[in-house]
DRENDO-1510 file (C-alpha; in Angstrom, 1 decimal, always signed):
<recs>
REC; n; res; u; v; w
REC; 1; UNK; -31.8; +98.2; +10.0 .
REC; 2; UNK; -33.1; +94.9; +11.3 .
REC; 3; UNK; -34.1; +93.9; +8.3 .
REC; 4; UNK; -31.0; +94.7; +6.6 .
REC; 5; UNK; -29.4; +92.2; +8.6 .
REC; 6; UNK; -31.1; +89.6; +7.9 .
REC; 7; UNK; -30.5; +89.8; +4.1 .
REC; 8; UNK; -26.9; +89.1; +4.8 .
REC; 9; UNK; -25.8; +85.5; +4.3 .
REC; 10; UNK; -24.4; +84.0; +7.8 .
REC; 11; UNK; -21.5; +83.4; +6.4 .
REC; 12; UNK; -20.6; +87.0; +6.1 .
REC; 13; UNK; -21.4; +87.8; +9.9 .
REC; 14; UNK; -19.1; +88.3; +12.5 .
REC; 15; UNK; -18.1; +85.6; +14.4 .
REC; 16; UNK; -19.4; +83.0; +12.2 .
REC; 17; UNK; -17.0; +80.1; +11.4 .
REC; 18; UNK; -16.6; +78.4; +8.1 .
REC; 19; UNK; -17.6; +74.6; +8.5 .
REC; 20; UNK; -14.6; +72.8; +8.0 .
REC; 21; UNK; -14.2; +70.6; +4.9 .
REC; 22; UNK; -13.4; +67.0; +6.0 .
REC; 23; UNK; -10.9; +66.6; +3.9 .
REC; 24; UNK; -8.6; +63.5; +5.5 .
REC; 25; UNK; -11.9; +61.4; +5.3 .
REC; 26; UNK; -12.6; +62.2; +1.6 .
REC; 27; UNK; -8.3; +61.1; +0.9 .
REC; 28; UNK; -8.6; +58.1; +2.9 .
REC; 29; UNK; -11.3; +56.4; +0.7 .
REC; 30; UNK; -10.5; +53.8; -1.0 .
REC; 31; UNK; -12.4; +51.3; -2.8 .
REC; 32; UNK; -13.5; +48.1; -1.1 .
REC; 33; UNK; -12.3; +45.8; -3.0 .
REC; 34; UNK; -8.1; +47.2; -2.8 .
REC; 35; UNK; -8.6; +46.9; +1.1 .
REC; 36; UNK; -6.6; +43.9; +2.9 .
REC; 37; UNK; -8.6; +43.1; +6.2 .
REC; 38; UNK; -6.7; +42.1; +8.9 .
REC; 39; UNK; -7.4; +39.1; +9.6 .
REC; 40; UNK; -8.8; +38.5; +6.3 .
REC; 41; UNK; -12.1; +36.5; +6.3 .
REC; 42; UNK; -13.5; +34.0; +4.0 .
REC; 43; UNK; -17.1; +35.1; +3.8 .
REC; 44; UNK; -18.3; +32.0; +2.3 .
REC; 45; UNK; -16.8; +28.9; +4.8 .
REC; 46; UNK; -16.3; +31.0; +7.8 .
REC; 47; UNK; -12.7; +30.8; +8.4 .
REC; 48; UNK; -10.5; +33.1; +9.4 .
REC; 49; UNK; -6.4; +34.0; +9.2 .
REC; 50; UNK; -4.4; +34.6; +6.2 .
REC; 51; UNK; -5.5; +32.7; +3.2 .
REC; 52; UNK; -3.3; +32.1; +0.2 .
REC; 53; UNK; -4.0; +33.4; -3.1 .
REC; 54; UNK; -5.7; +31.4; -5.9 .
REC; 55; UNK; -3.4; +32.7; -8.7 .
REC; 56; UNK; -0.5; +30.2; -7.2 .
REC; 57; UNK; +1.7; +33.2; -5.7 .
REC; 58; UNK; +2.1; +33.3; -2.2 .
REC; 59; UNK; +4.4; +36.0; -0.7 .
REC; 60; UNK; +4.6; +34.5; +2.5 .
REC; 61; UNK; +5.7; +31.3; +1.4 .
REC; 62; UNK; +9.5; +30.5; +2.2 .
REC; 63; UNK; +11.6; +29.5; -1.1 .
REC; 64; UNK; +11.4; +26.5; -2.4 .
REC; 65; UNK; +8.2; +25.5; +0.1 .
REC; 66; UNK; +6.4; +24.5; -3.1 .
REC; 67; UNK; +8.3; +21.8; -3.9 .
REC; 68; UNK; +8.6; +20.3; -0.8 .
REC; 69; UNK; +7.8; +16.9; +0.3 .
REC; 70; UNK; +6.8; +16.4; -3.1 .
REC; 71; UNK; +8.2; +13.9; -5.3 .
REC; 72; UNK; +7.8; +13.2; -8.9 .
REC; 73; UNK; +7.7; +10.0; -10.0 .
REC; 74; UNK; +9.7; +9.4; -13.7 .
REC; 75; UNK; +8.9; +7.9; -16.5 .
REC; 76; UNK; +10.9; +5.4; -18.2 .
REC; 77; UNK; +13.7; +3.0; -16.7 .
REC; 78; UNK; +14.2; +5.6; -14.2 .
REC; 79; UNK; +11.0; +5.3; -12.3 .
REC; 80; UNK; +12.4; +1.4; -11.1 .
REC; 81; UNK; +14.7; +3.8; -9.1 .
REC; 82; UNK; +12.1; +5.9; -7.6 .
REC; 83; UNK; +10.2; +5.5; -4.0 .
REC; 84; UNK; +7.0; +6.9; -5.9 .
REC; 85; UNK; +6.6; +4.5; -8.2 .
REC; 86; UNK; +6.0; +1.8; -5.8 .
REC; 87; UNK; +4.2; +3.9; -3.2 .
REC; 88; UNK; +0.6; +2.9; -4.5 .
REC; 89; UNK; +1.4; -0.6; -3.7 .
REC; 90; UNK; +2.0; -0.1; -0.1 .
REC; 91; UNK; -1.1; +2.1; +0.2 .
REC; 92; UNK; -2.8; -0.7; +2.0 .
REC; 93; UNK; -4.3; -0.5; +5.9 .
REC; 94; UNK; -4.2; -3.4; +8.4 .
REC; 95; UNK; -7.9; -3.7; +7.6 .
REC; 96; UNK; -7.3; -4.8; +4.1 .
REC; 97; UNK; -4.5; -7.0; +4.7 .
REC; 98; UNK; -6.3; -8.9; +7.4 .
REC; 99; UNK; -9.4; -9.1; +5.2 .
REC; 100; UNK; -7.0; -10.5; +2.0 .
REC; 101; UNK; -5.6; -13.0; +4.8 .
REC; 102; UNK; -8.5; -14.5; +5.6 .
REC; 103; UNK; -9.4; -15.2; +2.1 .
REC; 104; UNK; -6.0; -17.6; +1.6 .
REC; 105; UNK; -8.0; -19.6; +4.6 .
REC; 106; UNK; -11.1; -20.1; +2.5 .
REC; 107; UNK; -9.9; -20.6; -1.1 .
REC; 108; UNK; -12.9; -22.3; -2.3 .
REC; 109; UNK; -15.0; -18.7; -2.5 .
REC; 110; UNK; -12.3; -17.7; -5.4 .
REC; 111; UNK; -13.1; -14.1; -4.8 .
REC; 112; UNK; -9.5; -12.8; -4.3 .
REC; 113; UNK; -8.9; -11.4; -7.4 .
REC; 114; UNK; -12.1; -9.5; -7.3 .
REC; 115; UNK; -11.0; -7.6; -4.0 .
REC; 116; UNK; -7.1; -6.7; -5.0 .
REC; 117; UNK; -7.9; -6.0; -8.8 .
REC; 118; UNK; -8.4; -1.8; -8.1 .
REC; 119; UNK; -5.5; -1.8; -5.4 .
REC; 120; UNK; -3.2; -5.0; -5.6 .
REC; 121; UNK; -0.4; -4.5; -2.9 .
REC; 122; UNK; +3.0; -5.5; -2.4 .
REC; 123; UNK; +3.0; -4.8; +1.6 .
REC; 124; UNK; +1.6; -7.8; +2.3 .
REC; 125; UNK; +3.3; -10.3; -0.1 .
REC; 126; UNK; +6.6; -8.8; +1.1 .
REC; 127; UNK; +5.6; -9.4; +5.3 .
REC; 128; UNK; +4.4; -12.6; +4.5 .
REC; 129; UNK; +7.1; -13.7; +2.6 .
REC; 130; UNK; +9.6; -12.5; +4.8 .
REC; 131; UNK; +7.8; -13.7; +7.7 .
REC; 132; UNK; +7.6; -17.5; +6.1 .
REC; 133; UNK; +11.7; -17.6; +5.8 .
REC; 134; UNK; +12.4; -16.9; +9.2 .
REC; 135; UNK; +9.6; -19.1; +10.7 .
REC; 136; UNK; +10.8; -22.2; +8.4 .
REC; 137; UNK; +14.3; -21.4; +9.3 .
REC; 138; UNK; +13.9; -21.1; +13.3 .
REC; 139; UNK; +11.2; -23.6; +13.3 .
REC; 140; UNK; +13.0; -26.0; +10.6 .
REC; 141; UNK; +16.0; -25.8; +13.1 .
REC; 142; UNK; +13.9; -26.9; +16.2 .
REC; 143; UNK; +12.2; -29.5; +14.6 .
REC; 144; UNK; +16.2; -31.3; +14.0 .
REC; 145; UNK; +16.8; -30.6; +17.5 .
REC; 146; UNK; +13.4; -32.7; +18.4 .
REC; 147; UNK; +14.7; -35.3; +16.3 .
REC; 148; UNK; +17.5; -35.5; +17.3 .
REC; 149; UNK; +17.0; -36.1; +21.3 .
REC; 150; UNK; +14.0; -38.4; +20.0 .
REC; 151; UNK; +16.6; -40.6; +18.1 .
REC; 152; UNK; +18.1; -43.7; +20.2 .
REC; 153; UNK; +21.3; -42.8; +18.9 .
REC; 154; UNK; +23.4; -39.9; +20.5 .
REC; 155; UNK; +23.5; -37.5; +17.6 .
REC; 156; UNK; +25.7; -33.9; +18.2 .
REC; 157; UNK; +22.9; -31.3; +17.2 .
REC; 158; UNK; +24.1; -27.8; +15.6 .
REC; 159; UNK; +22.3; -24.8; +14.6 .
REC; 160; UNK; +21.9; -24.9; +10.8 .
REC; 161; UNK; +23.0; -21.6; +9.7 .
REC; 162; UNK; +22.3; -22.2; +6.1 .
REC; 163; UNK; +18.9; -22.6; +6.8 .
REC; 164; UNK; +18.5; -18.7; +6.1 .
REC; 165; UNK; +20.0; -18.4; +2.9 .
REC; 166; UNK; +18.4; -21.5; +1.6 .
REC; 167; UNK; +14.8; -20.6; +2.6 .
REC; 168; UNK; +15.6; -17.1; +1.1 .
REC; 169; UNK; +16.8; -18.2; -2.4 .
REC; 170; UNK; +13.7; -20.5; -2.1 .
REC; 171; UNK; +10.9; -18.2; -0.9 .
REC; 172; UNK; +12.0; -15.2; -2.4 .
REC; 173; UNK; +12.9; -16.8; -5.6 .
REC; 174; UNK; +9.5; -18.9; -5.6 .
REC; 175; UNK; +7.3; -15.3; -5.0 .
REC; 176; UNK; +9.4; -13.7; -7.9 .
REC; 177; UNK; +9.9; -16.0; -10.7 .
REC; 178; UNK; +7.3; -18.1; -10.7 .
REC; 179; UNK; +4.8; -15.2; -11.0 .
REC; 180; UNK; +6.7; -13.4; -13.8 .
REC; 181; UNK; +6.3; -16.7; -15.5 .
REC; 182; UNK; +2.6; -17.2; -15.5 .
REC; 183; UNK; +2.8; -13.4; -16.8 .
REC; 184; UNK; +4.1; -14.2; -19.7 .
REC; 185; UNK; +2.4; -17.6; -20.5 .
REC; 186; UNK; -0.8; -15.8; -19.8 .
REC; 187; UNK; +0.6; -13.4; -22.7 .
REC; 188; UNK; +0.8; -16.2; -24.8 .
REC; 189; UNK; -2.2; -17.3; -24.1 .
REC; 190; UNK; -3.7; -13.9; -24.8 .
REC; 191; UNK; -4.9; -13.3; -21.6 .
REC; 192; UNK; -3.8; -10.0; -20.3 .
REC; 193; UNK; -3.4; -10.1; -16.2 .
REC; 194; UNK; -1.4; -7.3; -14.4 .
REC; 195; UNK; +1.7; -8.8; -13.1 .
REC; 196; UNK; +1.3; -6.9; -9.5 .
REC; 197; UNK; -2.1; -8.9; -9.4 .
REC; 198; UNK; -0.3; -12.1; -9.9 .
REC; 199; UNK; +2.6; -11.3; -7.1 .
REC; 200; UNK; +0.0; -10.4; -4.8 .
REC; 201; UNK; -1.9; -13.6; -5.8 .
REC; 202; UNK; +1.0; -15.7; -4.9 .
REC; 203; UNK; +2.2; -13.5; -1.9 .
REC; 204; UNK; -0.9; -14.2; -0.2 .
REC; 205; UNK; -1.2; -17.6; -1.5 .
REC; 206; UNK; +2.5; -18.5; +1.0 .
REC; 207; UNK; +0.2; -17.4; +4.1 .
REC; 208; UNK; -0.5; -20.8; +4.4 .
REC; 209; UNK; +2.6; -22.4; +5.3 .
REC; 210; UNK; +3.6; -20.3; +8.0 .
REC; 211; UNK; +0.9; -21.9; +10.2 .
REC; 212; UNK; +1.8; -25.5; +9.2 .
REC; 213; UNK; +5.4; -25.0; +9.7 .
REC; 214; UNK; +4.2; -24.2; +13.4 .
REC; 215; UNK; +2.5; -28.3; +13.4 .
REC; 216; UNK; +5.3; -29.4; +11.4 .
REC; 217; UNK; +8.1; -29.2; +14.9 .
REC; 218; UNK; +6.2; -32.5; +15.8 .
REC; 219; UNK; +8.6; -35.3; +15.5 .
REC; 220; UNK; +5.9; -37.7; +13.5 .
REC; 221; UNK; +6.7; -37.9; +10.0 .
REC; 222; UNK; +2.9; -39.1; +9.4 .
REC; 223; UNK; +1.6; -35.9; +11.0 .
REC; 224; UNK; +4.0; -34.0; +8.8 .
REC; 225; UNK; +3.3; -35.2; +5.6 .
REC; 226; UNK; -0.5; -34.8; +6.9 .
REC; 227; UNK; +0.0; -31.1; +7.3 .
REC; 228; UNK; +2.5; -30.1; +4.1 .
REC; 229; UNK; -0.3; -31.9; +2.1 .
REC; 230; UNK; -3.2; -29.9; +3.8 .
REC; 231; UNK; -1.4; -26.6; +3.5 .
REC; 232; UNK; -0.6; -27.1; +0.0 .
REC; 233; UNK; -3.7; -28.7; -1.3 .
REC; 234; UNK; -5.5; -25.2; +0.3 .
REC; 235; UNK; -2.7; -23.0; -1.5 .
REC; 236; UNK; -2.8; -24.8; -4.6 .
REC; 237; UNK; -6.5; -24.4; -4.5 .
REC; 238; UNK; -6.4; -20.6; -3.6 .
REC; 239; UNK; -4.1; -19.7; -6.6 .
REC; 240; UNK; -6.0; -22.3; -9.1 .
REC; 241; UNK; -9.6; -21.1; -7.8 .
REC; 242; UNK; -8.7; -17.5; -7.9 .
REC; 243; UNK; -6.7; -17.4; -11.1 .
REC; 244; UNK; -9.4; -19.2; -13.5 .
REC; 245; UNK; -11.9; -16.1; -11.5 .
REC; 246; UNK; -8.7; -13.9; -13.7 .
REC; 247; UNK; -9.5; -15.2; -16.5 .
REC; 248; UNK; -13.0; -15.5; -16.8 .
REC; 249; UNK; -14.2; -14.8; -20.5 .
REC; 250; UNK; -11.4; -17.1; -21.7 .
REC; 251; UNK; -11.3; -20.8; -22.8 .
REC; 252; UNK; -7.3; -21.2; -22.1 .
REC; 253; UNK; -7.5; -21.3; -18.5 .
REC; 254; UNK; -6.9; -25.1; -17.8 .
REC; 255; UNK; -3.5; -25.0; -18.4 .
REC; 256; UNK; -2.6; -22.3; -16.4 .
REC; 257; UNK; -4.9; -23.1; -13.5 .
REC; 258; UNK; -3.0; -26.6; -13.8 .
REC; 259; UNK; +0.3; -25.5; -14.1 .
REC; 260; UNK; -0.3; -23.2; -11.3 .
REC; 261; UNK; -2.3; -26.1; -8.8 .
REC; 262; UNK; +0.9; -28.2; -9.4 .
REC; 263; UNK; +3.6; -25.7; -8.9 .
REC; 264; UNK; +1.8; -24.6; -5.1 .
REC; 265; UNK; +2.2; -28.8; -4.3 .
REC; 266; UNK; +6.0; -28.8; -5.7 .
REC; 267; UNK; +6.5; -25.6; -3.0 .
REC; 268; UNK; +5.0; -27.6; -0.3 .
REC; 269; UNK; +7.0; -30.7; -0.9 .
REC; 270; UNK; +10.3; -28.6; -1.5 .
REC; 271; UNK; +9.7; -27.1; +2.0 .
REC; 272; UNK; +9.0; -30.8; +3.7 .
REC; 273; UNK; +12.4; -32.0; +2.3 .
REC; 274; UNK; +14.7; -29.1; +3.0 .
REC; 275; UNK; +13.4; -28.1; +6.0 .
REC; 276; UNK; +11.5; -30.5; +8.0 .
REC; 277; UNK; +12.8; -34.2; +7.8 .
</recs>
């Protein structure tokens, strides 16, 4: 009998339970790589928290989140109308400015060109500029009221108003025009120069003058024909020196290094006589 017993299988004795089938562990497999882990992981930089997807749909991202900040800059007459067209040439830091200063203070090293040809700017031609029309204007002023209290005769002094708009039309107009017309004579010539190069060239080149307008207040006509020659024998020299560098490679560059010396002295004289006598 005892043997009988032990030919039966267990699972047919009494009081022997069936081992239970796990069953929800088997349905709740999935495959590894259909699992979202929260947070998800970057396993190769270490980072953690909800990374976008590469395939350019994020369906966290609120409507329209894409496109902002984000301008597009247009082609054609429409990109003079844009802010992104001219945002490369204010890409400039105080470091670079400083530096491109410095280099209208020794003109005889002629290495301007060389430093603004990958990232000419129009931030600092605009600050100087603007900076030179107020500083002849105010200073021009004060240097008529010194003259005046000088003079033996009792002269009524007034604030000359029109000052500003003359030192605009001439400053603004100067850094404009005369730029845009070595651009095209340098066409002619056959010498291709980027016109932002030769605004910035001349931008810079006005540093100059806001110094010697400072000197110029003196009430000696010797000293101020002494300065408005220095400063614009150094900015005629700056442009000159650094535009021949331009062209280098090219035999035509006498006449526009000339053309350009002489135009630097007629600025300087122009700003003696409407501003300083």
């Amino acid at each position: 009998m005892a043997g009988g017993y032990t030919s039966l299988p267990t699972s047919n004795l009494l009081g022997s339970v069936r081992a239970a089938v796990d069953t929800y562990h088997k349905a709740s497999q999935f495959e590894e790589e259909n699992l979202q882990i929260f947070p998800p992981s970057n396993a190769q930089d270490g980072t953690w928290g909800y990374q976008p997807p590469t395939d350019g749909y994020d369906p966290y991202a609120l409507p329209g989140a894409e496109d902002e900040g984000v301008e597009q800059s247009e082609s054609g007459w429409k990109g003079l109308f844009s802010i992104a067209t001219y945002r490369p040439y204010f890409n400039i830091d105080t470091f670079d400015v400083i530096d491109r200063i410095m280099c209208t203070l020794y003109p005889h090293r002629g290495d301007f060109c060389e430093k603004v040809q990958d990232n000419p700017d129009m931030y600092g031609p605009f600050w100087i500029s603007t900076t030179l029309v107020f500083a002849v204007t105010a200073l021009g002023n004060y240097a008529s009221y010194l003259s005046a209290i000088k003079s033996e005769d009792k002269i009524d002094w007034h604030y000359d108003i029109n000052y500003m708009s003359l030192a605009a039309c001439l400053i603004y107009g100067y850094i404009c025009l005369v730029p845009l017309g070595f651009y095209f004579l340098l066409r002619y010539l056959g010498i291709s120069t980027p016109l932002v190069q030769l605004w910035c060239l001349y931008g810079y080149s006005l540093f100059i003058f806001i110094p010697a307008s400072i000197l110029l207040i003196f009430p000696t006509e010797f000293l101020r024909w002494t300065v408005i020659a220095l400063a614009g024998l150094a900015a005629a020299s700056f442009v000159a020196l650094n535009m021949r560098s331009c062209m280098s490679g090219s035999d035509k560059w006498i006449t526009a290094c000339i053309s350009a010396f002489l135009m630097q002295i007629f600025l300087a004289f122009v700003i003696k006589l409407c501003f300083f006598v």
